[in-house]
N, CA, C and O of each residue as an XYZ file, in Angstrom:
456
protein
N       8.422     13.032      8.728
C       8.109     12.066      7.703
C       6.619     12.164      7.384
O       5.831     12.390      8.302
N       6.287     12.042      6.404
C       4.697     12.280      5.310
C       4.557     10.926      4.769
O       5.374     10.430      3.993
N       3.101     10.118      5.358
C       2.595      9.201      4.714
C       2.962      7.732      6.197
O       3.058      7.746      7.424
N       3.048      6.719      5.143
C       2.857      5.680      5.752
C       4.052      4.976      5.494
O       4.657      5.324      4.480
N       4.620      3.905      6.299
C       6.002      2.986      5.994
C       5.107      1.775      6.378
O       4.549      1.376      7.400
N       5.226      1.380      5.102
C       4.377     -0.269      5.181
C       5.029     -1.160      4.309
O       6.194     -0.979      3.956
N       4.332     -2.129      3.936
C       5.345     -3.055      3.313
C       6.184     -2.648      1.678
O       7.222     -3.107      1.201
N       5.381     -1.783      1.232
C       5.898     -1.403     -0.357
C       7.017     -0.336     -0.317
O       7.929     -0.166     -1.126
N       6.670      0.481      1.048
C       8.141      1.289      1.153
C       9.397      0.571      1.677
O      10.487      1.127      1.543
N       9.292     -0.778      2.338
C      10.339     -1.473      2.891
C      10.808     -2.144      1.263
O      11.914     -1.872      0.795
N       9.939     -2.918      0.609
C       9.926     -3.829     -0.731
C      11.146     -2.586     -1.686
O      12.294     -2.809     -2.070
N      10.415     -1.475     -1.801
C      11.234     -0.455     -3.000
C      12.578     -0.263     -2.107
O      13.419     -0.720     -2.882
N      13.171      0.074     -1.131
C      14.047     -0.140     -0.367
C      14.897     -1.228     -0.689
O      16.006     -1.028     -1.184
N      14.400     -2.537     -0.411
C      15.112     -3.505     -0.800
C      15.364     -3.703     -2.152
O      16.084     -4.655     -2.456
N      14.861     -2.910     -3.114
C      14.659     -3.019     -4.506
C      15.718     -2.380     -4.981
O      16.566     -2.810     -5.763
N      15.638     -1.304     -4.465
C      17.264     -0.241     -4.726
C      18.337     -0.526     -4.102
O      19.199      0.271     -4.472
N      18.829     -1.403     -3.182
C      19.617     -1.836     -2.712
C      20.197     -0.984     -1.206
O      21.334     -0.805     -0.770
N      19.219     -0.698     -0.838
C      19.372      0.462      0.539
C      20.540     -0.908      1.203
O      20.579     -2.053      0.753
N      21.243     -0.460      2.152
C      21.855     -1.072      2.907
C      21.110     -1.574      4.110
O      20.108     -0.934      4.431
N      21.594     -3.076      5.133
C      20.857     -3.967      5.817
C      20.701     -2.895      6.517
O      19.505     -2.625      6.416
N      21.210     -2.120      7.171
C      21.118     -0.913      8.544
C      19.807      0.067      7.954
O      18.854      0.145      8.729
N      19.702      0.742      6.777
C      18.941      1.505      6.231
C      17.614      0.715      6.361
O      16.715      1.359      6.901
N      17.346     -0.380      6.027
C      15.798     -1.302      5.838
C      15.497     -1.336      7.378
O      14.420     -0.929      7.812
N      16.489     -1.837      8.196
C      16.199     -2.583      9.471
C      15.520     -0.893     10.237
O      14.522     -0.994     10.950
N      16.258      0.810      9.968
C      15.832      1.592     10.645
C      14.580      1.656     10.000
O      13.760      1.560     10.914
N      13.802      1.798      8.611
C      12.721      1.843      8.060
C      12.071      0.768      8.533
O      11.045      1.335      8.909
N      11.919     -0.294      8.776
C      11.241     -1.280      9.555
C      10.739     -0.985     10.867
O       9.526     -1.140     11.010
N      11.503     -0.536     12.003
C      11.536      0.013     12.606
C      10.063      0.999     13.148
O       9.367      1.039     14.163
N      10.099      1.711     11.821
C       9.421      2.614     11.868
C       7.912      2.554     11.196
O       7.077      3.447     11.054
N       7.884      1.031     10.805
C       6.615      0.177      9.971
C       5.460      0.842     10.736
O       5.394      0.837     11.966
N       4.472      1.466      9.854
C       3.097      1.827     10.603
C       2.226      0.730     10.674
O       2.069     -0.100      9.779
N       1.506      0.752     12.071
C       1.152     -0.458     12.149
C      -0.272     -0.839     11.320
O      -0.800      0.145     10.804
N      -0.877     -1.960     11.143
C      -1.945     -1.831     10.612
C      -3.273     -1.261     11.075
O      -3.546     -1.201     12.274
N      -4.168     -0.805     10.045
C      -5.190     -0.149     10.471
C      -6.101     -1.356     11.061
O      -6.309     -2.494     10.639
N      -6.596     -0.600     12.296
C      -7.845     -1.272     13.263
C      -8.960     -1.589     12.470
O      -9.259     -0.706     11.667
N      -9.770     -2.757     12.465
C     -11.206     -2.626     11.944
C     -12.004     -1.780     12.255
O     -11.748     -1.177     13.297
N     -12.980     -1.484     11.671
C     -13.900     -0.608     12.084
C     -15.580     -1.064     11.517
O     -15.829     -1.910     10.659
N     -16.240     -0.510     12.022
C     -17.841     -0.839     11.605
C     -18.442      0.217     10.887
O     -18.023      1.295     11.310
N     -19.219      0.332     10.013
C     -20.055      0.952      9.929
C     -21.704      0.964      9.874
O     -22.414     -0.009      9.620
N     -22.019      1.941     10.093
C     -23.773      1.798     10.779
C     -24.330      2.053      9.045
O     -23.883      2.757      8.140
N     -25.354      1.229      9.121
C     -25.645      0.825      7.770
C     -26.784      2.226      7.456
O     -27.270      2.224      6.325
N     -27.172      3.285      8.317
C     -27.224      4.350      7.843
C     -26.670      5.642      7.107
O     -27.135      6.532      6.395
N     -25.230      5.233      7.731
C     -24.132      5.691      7.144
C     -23.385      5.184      5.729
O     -22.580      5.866      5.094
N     -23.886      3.673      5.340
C     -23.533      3.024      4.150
C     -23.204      3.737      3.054
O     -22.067      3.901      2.611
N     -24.224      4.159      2.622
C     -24.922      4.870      1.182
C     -23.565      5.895      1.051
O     -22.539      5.578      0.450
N     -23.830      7.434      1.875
C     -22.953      8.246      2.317
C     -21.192      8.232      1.844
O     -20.509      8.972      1.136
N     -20.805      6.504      2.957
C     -19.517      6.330      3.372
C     -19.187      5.878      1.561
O     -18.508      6.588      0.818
N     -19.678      4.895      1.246
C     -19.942      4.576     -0.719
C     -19.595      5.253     -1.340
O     -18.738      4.872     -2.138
N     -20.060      6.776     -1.377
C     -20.044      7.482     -1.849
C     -18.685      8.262     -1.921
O     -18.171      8.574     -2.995
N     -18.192      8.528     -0.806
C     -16.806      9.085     -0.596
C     -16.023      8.596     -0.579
O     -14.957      9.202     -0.689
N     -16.045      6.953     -0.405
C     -14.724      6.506     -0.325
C     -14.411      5.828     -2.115
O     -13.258      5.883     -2.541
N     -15.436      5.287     -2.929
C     -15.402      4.932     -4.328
C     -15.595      6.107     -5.246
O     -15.175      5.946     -6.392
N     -16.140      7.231     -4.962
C     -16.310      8.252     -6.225
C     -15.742      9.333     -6.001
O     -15.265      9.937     -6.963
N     -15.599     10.042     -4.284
C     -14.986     11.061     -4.445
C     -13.519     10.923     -3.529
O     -13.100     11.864     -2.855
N     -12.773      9.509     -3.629
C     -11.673      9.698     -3.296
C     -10.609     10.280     -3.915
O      -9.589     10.632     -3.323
N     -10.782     10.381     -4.939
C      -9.510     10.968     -5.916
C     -10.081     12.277     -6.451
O      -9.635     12.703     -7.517
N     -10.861     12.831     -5.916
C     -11.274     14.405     -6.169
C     -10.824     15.558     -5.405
O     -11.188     16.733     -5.435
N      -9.813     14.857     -4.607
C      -9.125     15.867     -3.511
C      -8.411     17.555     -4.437
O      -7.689     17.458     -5.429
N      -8.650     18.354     -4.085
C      -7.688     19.317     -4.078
C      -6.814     19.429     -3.396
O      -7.093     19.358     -2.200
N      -5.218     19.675     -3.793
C      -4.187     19.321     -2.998
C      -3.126     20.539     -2.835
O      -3.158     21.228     -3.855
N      -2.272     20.986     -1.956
C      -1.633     21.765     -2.229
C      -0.006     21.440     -1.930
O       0.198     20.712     -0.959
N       1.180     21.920     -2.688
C       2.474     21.184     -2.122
C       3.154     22.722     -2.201
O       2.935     23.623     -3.010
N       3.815     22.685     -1.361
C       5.446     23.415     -0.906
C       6.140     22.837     -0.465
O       6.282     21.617     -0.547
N       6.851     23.749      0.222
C       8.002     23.504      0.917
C       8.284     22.266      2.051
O       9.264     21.524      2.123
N       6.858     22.317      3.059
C       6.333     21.327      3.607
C       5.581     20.016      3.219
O       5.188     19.339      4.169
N       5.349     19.606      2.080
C       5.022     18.834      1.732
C       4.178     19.175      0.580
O       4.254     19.999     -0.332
N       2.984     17.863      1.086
C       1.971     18.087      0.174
C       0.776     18.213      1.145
O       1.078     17.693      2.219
N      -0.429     18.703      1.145
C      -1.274     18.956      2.217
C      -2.672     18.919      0.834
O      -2.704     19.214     -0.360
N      -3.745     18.341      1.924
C      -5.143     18.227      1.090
C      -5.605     18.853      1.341
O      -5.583     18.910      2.571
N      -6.486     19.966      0.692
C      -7.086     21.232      0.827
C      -8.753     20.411      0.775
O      -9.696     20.581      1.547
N      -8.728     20.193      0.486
C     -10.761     19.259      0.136
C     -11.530     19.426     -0.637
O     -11.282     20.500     -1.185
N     -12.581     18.867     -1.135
C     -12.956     18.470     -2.288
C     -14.224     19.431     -2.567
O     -15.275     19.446     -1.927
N     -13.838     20.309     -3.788
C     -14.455     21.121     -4.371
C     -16.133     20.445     -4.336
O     -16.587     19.318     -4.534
N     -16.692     21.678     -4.006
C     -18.387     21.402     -3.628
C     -18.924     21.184     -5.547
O     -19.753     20.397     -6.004
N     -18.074     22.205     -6.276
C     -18.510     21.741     -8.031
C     -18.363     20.147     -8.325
O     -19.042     19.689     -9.244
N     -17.464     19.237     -7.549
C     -17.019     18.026     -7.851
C     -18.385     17.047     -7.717
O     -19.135     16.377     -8.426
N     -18.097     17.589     -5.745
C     -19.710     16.688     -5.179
C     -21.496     16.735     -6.189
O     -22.340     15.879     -6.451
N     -21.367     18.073     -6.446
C     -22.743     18.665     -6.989
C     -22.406     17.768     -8.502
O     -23.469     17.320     -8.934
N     -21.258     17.414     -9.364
C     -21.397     16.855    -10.633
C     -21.497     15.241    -10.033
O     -22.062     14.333    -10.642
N     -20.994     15.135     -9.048
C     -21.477     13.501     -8.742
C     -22.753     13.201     -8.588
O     -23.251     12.141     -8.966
N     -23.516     14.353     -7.878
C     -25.337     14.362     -7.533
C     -26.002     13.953     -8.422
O     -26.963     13.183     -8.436
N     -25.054     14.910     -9.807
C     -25.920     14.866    -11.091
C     -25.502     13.665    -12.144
O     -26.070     13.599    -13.235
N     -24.379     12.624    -11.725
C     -23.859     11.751    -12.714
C     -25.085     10.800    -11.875
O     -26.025     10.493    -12.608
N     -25.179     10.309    -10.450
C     -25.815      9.308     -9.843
C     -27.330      9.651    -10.005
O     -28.252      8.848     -9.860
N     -27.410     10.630    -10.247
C     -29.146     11.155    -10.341
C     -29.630     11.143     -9.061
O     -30.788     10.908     -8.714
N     -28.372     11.495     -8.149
C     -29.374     11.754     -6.458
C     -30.770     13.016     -6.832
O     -30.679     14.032     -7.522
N     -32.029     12.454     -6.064
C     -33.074     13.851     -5.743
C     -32.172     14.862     -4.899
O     -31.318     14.755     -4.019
N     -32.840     15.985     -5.667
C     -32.540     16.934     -5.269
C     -32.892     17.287     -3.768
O     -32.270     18.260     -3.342
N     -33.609     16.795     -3.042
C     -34.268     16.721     -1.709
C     -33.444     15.591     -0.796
O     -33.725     15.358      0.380
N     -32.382     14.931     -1.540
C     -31.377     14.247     -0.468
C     -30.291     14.895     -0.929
O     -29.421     14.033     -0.806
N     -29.538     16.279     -1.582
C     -28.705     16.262     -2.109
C     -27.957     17.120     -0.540
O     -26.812     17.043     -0.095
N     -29.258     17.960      0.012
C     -28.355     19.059      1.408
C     -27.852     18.129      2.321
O     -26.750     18.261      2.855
N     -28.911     16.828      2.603
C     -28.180     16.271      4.014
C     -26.725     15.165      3.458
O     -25.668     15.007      4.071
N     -26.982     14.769      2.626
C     -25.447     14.101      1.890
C     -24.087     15.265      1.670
O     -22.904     15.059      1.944
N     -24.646     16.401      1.144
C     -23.437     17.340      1.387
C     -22.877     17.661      2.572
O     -21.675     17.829      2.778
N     -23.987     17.764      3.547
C     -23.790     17.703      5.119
C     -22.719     16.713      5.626
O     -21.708     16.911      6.299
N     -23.273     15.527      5.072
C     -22.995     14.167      5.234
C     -21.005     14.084      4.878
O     -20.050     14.206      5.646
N     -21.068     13.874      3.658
C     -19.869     14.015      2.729
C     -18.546     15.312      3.304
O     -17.349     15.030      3.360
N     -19.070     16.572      3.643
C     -18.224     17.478      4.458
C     -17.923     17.045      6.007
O     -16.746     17.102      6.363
N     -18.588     16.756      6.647
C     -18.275     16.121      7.936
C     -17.431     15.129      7.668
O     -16.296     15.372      8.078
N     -17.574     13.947      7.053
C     -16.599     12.904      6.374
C     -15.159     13.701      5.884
O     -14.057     13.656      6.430
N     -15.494     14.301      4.896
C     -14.480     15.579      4.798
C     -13.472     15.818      5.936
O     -12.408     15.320      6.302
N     -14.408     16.948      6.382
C     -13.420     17.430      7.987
C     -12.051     16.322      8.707
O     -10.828     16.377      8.840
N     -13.138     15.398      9.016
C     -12.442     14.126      9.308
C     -11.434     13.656      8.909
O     -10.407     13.565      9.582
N     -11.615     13.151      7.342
C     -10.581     12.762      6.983
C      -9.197     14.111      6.504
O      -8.037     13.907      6.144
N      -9.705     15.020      6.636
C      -8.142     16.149      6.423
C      -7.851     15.985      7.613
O      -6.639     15.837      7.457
N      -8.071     15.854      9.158
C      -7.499     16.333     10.157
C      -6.193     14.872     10.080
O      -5.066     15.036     10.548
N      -6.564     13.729      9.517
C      -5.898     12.107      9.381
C      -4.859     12.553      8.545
O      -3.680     12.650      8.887
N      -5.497     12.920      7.035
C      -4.876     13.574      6.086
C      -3.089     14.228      6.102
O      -2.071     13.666      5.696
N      -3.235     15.417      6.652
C      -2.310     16.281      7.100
C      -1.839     16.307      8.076
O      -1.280     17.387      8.268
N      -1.704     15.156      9.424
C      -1.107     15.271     10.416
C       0.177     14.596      9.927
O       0.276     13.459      9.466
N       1.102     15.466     10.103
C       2.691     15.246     10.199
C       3.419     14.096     11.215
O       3.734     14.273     12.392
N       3.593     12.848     10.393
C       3.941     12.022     11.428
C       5.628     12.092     11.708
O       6.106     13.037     11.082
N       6.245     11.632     12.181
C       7.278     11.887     12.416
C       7.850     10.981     13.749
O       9.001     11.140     14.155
């Protein structure tokens, strides 16, 4: 199974008329909610950045196995540098920054839950 079973996949379920046995095994299998987390207000700026401008810049790839995120074209990041008017002298350690974030989130990304 690919993705998450939370409340909108139980809701469309009940929407189509899955049977009581069908919801109750998808329930079942409800992912639980995500943990809080902190972030270090050095990391702010950075985390801003990737999670409001370059979340939907993913490159993606689908077959047979699914769909899998390949990661976000360095042309994407470099036109964001230039829409926000980052200096050019913070642009290496934010790419630094932004790919490590990267890494991270594909290994979350593409793990096959099941």
């Amino acid at each position: 199974m690919f993705g998450q079973v939370d409340d909108g996949v139980i809701a469309s379920l009940k929407a189509m008329g899955a049977p009581p046995e069908v919801i109750e095994e998808w329930e079942a299998k409800r992912s639980p909610p995500p943990a809080d987390f902190g972030i270090h207000e050095d990391n702010w700026a950075v985390f801003m950045m990737f999670s409001q401008n370059l979340s939907s810049q993913w490159d993606l790839g689908v077959g047979f196995g699914g769909v899998i995120h390949i990661g976000i074209p360095i042309p994407r990041i470099e036109s964001l540098f230039n829409i926000k008017k980052i200096p050019t002298e913070q642009q290496e350690t934010l790419l630094e920054e932004i790919q490590l974030m990267e890494r991270s989130a594909l290994a979350v990304l593409n793990k096959v839950k099941g």
